[in-house]
C-alpha positions in Angstrom: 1.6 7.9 12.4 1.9 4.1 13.5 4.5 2.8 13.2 3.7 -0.2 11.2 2.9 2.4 8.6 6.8 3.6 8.5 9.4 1.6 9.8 9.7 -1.7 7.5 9.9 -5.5 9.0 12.3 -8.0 7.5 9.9 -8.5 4.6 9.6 -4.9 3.6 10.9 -2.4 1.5 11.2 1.2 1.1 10.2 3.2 -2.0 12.9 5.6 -2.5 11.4 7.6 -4.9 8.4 8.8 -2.6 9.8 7.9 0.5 6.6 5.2 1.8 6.6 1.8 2.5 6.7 -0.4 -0.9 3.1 -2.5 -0.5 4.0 -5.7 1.0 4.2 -8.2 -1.6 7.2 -10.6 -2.4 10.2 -8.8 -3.5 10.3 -10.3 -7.4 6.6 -9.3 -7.9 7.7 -5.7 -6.5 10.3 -5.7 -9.1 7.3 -6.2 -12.1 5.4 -3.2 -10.3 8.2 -1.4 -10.2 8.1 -1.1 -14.0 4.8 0.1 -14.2 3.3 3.6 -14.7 0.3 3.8 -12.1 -0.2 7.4 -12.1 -3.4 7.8 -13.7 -5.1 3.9 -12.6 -7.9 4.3 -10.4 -7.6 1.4 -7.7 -9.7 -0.8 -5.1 -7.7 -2.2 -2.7 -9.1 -4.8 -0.4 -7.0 -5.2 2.9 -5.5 -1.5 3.8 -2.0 -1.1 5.4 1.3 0.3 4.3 0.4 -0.6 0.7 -2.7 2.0 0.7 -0.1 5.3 1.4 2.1 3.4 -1.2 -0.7 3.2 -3.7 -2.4 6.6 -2.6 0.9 8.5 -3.2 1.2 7.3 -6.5 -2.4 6.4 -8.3 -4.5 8.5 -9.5 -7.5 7.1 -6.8 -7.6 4.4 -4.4 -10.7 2.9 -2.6 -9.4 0.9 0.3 -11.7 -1.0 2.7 -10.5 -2.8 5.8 -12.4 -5.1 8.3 -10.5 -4.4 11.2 -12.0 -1.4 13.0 -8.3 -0.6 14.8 -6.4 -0.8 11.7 -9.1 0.8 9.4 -8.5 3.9 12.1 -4.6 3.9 12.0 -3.9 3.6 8.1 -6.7 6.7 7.9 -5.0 8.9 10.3 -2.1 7.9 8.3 -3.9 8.8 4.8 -4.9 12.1 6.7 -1.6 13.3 7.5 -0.5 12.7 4.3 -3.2 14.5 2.5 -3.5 11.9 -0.4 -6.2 11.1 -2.1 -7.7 7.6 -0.6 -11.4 6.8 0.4 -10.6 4.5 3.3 -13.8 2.6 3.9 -14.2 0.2 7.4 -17.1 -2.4 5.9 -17.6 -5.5 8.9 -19.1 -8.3 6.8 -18.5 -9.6 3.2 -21.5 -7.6 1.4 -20.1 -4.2 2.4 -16.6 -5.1 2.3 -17.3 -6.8 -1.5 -19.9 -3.7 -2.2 -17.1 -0.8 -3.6 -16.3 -3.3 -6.8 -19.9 -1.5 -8.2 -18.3 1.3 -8.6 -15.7 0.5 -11.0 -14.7 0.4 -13.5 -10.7 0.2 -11.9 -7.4 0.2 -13.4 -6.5 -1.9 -10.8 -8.1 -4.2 -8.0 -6.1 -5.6 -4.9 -6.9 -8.9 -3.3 -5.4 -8.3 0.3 -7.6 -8.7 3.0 -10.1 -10.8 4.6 -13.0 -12.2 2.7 -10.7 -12.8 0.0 -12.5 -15.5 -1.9 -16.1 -13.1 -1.5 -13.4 -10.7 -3.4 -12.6 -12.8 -6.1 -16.2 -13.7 -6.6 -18.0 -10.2 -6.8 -15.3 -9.1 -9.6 -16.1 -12.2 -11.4 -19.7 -11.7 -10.9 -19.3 -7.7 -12.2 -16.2 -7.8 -14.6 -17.2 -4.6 -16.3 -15.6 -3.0 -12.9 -12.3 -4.2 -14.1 -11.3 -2.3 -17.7 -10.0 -4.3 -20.2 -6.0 -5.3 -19.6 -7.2 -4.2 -15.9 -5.0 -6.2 -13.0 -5.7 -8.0 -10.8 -3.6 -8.4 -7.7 -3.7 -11.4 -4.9 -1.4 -11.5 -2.5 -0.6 -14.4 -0.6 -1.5 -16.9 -3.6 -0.1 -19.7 -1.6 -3.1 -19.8 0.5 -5.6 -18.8 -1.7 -5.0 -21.1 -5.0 -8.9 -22.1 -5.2 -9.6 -18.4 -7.1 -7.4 -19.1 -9.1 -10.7 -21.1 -10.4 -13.2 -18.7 -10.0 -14.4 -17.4 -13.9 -13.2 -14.0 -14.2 -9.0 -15.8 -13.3 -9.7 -19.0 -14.5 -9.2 -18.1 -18.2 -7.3 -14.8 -17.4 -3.2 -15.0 -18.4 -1.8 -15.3 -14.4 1.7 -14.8 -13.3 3.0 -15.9 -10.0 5.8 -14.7 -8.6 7.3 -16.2 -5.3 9.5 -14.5 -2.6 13.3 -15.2 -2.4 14.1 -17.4 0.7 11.2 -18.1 1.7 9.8 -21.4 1.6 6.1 -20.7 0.5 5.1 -17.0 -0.1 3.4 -15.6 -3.0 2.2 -12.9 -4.5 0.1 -13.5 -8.3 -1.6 -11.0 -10.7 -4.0 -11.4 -13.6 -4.2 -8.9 -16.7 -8.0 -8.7 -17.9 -7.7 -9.6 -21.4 -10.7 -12.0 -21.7 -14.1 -11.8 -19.9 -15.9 -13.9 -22.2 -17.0 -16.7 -19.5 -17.1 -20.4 -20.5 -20.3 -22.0 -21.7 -21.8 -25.4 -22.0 -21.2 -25.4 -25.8 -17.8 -27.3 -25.8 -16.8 -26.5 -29.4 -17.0 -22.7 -28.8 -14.8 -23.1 -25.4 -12.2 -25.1 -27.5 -12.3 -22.6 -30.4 -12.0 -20.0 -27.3 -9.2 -21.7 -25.5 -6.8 -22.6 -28.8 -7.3 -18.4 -29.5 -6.0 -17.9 -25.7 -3.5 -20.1 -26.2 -2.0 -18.6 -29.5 -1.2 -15.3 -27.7 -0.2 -16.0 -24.3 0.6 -19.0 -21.5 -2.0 -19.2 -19.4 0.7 -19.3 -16.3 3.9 -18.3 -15.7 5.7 -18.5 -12.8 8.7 -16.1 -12.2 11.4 -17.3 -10.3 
């Protein structure tokens, strides 16, 4: 199995309960997952690495599609060995690396990859393929703030939560409460919004 797959960098951590790779997001937002019991979510992860034997050892079943042709091989020979349960998909352009969100719905999808603001767009576009209180992952947030505009996050409750030491890095979900998409009508969007408001803050950031 490559290496990259195993033996963790600076920024990565271990899962000693099942013995892979923790996915590679910022060590405070590893700490929410952590807490949460994915065995039975059904998961689309875009951008494959260590994180899909993470997530295909413990979910229920993971779609993951990669871009890269070389690394799209290594994580499946990987997913192979390990006999878990992951469709690994290798899609080259945005429409087929965008197309697997049609077959939700998902517990969870994974912003990690390229194409990332095509990503955010076709969930917002097809929100049915997220379930309700469904989560929505995006790592590197720092990079990719603009979707936190796009509908389906924009009036989603989002949590970001940064990496310890390092200067910029971070990792953000959303939890799928709302997919009722502003209108022109200004007096339902403020009778909307003061509801929203009344049960959670929009944004939190977790230091």
């Amino acid at each position: 199995m490559n290496t990259s797959l195993t033996i963790p960098n600076e920024w990565q951590h271990r899962d000693n309960r099942c013995g892979l790779l923790f996915p590679w997001y910022t060590e405070t937002f590893l700490e929410e997952l952590k807490g949460w019991d994915v065995r039975h979510w059904r998961v689309l992860e875009w951008g494959s690495g260590a994180s899909t034997l993470w997530w295909g050892k413990n979910a229920r079943e993971v779609i993951s599609v990669e871009s890269d042709p070389v690394w799209h091989a290594n994580v499946k020979d990987g997913v192979d060995e390990l006999g878990l349960n992951v469709d690994c998909r290798f899609a080259k352009d945005a429409e087929a690396f965008t197309a697997p969100v049609r077959e939700g719905p998902f517990d969870c999808i994974i912003i990690d990859g390229y194409f990332r603001p095509e990503c955010a767009a076709a969930i917002s576009a097809s929100p049915q393929n997220i379930k309700d209180n469904g989560i929505l992952i995006l790592d590197n947030f720092e990079n990719w703030r603009e979707i936190s505009e796009v509908n389906l996050f924009r009036i989603n409750e989002m949590r970001v939560y940064p990496q310890t030491h390092h200067y910029y890095w971070r990792t953000a979900y959303w939890t799928a409460r709302n997919k009722e998409y502003p209108t022109n009508d200004h007096e339902k969007n403020s009778k909307a919004q003061s509801l929203r408001r009344s049960t959670y803050e929009p944004v939190q950031i977790v230091s």
